[in-house]
VEXMIMI-738984 format. One record per residue (C-alpha): residue number from 1; residue in one letter; x, y, z. Coordinates in steps of 0.1 Angstrom, whole numbers, plus 5000, padded with zeros to 4 digits. Layout:
N
seq_type_c1_c2_c3
NUM_a_X_Y_Z
...
//
This chain:
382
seq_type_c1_c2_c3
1_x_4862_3749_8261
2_x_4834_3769_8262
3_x_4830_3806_8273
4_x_4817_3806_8312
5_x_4786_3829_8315
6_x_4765_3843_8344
7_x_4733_3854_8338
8_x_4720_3875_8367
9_x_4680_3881_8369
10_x_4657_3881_8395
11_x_4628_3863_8375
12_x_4639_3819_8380
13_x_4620_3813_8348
14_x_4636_3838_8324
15_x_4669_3818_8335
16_x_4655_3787_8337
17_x_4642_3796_8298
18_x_4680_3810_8287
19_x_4699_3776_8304
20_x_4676_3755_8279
21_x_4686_3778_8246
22_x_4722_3783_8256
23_x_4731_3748_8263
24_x_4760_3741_8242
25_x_4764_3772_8235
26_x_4784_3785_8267
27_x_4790_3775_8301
28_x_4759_3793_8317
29_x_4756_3797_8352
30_x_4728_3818_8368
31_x_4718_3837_8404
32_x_4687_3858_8414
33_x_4700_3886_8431
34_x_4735_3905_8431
35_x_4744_3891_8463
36_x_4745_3856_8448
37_x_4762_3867_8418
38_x_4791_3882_8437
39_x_4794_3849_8459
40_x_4800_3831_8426
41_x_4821_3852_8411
42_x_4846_3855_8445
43_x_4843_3814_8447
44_x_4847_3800_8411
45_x_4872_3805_8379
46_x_4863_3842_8365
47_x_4837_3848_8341
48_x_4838_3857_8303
49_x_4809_3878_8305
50_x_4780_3888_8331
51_x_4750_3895_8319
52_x_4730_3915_8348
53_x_4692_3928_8347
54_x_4692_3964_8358
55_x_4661_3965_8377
56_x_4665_3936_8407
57_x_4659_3944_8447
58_x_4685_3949_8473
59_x_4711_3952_8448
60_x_4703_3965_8412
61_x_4725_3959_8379
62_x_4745_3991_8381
63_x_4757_3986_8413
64_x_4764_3949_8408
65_x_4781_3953_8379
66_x_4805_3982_8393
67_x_4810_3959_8417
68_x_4822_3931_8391
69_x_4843_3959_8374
70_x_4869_3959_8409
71_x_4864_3923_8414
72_x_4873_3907_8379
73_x_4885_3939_8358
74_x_4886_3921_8325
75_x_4850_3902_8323
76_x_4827_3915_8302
77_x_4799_3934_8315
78_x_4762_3936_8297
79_x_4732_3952_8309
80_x_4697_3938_8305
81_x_4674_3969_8306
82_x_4633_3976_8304
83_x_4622_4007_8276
84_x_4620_4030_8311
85_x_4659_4023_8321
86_x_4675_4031_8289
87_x_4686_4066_8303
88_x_4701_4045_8339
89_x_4716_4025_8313
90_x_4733_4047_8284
91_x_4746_4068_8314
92_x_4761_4032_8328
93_x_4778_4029_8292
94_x_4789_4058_8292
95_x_4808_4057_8324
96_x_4826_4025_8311
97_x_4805_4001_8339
98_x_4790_3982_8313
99_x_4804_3964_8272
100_x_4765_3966_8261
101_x_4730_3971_8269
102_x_4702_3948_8260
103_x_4664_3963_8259
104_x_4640_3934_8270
105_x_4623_3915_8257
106_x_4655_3902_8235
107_x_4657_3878_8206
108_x_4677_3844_8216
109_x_4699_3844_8187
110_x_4704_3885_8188
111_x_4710_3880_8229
112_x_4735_3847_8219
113_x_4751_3875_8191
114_x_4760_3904_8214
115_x_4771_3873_8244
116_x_4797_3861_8214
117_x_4806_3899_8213
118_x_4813_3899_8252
119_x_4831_3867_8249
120_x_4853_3882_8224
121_x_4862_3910_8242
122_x_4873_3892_8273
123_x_4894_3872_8246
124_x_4911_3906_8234
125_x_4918_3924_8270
126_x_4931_3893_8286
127_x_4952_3888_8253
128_x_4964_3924_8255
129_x_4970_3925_8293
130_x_4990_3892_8288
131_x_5011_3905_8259
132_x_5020_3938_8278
133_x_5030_3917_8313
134_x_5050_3895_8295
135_x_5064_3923_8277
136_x_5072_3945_8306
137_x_5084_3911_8327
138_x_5109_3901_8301
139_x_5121_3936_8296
140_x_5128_3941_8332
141_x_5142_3906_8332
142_x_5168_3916_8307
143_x_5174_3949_8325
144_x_5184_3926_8356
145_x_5204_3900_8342
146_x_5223_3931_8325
147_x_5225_3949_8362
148_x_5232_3917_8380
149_x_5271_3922_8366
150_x_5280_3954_8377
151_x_5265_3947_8413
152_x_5260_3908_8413
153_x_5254_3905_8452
154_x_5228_3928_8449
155_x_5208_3915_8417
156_x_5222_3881_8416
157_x_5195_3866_8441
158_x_5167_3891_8432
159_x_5153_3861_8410
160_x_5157_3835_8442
161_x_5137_3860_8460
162_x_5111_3867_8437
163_x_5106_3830_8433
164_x_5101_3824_8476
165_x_5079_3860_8469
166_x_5059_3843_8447
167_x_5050_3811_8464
168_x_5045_3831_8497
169_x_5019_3853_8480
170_x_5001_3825_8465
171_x_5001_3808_8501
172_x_4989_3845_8514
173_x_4957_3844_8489
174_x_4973_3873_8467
175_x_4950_3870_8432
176_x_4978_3890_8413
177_x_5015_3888_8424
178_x_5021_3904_8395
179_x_5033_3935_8411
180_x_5051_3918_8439
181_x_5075_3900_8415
182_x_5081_3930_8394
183_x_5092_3946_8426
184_x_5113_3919_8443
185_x_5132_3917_8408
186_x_5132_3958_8408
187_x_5138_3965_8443
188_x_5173_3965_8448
189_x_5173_3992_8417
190_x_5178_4019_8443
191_x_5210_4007_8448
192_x_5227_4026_8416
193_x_5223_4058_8433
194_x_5246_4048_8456
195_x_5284_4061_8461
196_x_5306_4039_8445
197_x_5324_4036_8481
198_x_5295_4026_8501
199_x_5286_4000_8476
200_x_5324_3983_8476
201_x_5320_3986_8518
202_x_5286_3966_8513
203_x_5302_3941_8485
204_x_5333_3935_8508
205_x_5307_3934_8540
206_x_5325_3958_8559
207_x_5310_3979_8586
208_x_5293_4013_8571
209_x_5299_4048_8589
210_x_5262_4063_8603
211_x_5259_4082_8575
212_x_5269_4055_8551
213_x_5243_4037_8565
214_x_5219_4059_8565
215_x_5224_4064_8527
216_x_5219_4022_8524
217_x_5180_4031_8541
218_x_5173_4054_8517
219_x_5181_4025_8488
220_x_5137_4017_8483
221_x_5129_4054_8484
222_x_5156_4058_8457
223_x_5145_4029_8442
224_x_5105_4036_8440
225_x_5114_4073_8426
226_x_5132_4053_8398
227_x_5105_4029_8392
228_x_5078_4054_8400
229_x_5088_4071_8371
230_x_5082_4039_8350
231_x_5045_4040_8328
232_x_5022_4013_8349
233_x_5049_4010_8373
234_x_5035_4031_8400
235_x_5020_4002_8423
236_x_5052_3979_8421
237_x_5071_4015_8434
238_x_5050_4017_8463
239_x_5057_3981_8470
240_x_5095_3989_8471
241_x_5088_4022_8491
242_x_5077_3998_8521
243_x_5104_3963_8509
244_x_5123_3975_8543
245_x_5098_3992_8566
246_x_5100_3974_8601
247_x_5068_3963_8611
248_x_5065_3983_8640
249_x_5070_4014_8621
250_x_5105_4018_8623
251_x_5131_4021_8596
252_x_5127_4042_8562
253_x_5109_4058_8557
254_x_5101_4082_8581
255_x_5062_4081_8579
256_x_5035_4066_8607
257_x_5031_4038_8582
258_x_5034_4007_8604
259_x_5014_3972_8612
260_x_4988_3962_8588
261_x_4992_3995_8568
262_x_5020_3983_8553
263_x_5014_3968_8521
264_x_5010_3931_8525
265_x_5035_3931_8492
266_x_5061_3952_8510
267_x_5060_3928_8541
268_x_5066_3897_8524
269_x_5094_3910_8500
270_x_5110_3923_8533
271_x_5107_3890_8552
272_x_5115_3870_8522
273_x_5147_3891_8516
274_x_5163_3890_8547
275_x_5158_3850_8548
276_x_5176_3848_8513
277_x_5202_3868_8525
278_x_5205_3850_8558
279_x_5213_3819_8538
280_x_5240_3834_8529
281_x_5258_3836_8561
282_x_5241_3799_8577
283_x_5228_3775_8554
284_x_5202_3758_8580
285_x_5171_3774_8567
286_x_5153_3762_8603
287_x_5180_3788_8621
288_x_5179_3817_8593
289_x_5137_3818_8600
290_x_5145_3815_8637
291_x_5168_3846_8635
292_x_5139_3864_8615
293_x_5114_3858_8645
294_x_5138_3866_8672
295_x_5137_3904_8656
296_x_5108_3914_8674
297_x_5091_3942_8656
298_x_5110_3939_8624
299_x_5090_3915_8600
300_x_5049_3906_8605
301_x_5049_3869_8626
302_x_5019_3863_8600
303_x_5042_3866_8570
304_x_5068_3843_8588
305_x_5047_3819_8600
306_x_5035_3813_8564
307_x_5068_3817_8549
308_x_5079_3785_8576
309_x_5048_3766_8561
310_x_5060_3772_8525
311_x_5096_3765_8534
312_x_5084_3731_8553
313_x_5111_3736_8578
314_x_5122_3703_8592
315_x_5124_3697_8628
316_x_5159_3690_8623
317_x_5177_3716_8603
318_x_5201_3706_8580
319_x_5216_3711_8545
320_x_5194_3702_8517
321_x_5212_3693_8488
322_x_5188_3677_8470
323_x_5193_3688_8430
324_x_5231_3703_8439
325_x_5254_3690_8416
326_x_5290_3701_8409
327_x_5294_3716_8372
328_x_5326_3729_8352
329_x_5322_3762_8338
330_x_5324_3751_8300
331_x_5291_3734_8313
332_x_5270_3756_8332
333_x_5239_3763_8313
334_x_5207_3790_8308
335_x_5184_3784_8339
336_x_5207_3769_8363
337_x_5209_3785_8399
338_x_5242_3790_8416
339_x_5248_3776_8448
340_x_5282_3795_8455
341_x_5298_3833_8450
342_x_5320_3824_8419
343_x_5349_3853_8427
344_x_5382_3853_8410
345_x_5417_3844_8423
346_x_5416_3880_8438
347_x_5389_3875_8456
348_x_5360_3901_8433
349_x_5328_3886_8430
350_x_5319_3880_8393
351_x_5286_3863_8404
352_x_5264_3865_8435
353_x_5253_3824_8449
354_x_5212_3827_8439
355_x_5221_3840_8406
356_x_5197_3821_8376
357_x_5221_3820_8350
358_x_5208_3838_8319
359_x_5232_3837_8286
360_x_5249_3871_8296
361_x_5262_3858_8325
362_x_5275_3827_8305
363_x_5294_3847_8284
364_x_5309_3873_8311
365_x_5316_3837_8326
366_x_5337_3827_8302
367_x_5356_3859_8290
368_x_5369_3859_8329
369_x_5382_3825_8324
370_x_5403_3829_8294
371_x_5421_3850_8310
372_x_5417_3843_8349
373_x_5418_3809_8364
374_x_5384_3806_8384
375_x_5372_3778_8408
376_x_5357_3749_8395
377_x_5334_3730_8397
378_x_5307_3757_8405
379_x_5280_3739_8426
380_x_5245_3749_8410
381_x_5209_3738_8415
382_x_5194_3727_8379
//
């Protein structure tokens, strides 16, 4: 496929001249002013490369292309100049606006060379920014199947709720959920700085003292320090700092943060986690949201109303068992989602229902049962 361009020059026959000599070449797509090129570039797939004329009314190249640089961070950005705005432009280089400059008039195949040069830069920082996501994501991924045994009702459904996040945030318009599932997998990290006490009260669901639960508020203030702490990590902290902020302002922390101020991140995490964990005391999804709405001030109606929409509540609320399926132990697999708490006969939770069984839970799994008798089947979701 080729490489999408956008050639941005307020002279229609210079473009009209470079989409008759690039054809073939690249996708080329053109505007005559900045204002067009940012409506473009905020209504179609992103751009390899823009190439931008420094000198254009109303809005000239610099400004466009700094402009480009928060819109689409990772497309190329080239600078078509006259002999009297080098200066403008090895100033806009410098700065790290622009890949290249281009003095007018250009050669086509030298103006086609330094393009392929763009192109292959986009190629190498979406490559690398891939690589390191992917690296970071399954490392953190590890990190929570690993702390998903030592608290599994904490962790065990942070992957159920990352999923809902997910889909929420795509509904929402979020361009890059990135951070938001990063957070809703890392959120419940504040958790380890617990007291061992208050966290068997909260795995037994007993009632907590005022001070116990007071320590419980504190978990995503513990929890963004930890992550904070984290290279590239600092935006998914601030995402847990808010994960239990009500929306009126209340709850931790203590700051005049409230409404709209809130990160849009924060609020779906916190709506999306209390309907997660609502399922696990009704399993009518119609009645959990219901509940969520009926806490007036607590979670944004926006965020809920979308999250019904996702969800596709029925009018009639029932159980939706629809890819449930009853499975021994010997058989459960990678990937499959519990359905159930398996506990043993004494009643300790081995693994929280919402857990996605990775291969370290398989073999905890099956250590416990050579020497415990556990339930079985073990209804999971494939």
């Amino acid at each position: 496929m080729s490489a999408r361009i956008l050639f941005v020059d307020d002279n229609p026959l210079l473009l009209k001249a470079l989409e008759r000599a690039f054809r073939g070449r690249f996708e080329l797509m053109t505007a005559q002013s900045g204002h067009q090129a940012l409506d473009l570039i905020m209504d179609s797939p992103a751009f390899a490369v823009i190439v931008a004329d420094m000198s254009m009314p109303g809005m000239d190249g610099v400004e466009l292309l700094q402009q480009v640089k928060a819109l689409s961070p990772d497309t190329t950005r080239i600078m078509l100049t006259g002999q009297a705005d080098q200066l403008t432009a090895v100033e806009a280089v410098n700065s790290g606006n622009v890949f290249r400059f281009i003095t007018k008039p250009c050669d086509e195949e030298a103006l086609a060379s330094i393009i392929a040069a763009g192109v292959q830069q986009h190629e190498l920082v979406c490559a690398s920014r891939v690589l390191l996501e992917d690296t970071l994501s399954g490392s953190i991924k590890m990190m929570v199947d690993l702390l998903s045994i030592f608290d599994p009702k904490a962790f065990g459904q942070a992957e159920r709720i990352r999923d809902l996040a997910l889909r929420l945030a795509s509904r929402m318009g979020i361009p890059a959920p990135w951070d938001l599932g990063l957070a809703a997998l890392l959120a419940p990290v504040g958790r380890m700085a617990m007291p061992l006490a208050v966290l068997s009260k909260l795995n037994w669901d007993e009632p907590l003292a005022p001070d116990e639960a007071a320590v419980l508020g504190r978990v995503p203030e513990n929890g963004a320090r930890i992550v904070g702490s984290i290279p590239r990590l600092q935006p998914v902290a601030r995402i847990i700092l808010y994960s239990a902020k009500n929306y009126n302002g209340g709850g931790w922390p203590e700051d005049d943060v409230k409404g709209e101020d809130i990160p849009l991140e924060s609020r779906i995490l916190f709506a999306v986690t209390g309907f997660v964990e609502g399922l696990q005391k009704r399993r009518s999804r119609s009645v959990v949201l219901e509940t969520l709405r009926m806490a007036r001030g607590v979670y944004d109606p926006v965020v809920l109303a979308m999250l019904g929409q996702v969800l596709e509540v029925p009018e009639d609320p029932g159980d939706d068992r629809t890819g449930r399926h009853p499975v021994p132990i010997r058989s459960l697999a990678p990937g499959m989602c519990l359905l159930e708490d398996i506990c043993t006969p004494e009643g300790t939770l081995v693994l929280s229902a919402g857990t996605r069984l990775a291969q370290i839970h398989l073999e905890r799994l099956r250590s416990i049962a050579a020497v415990a008798r556990l339930a079985e089947p073990v209804m999971v979701e494939c």
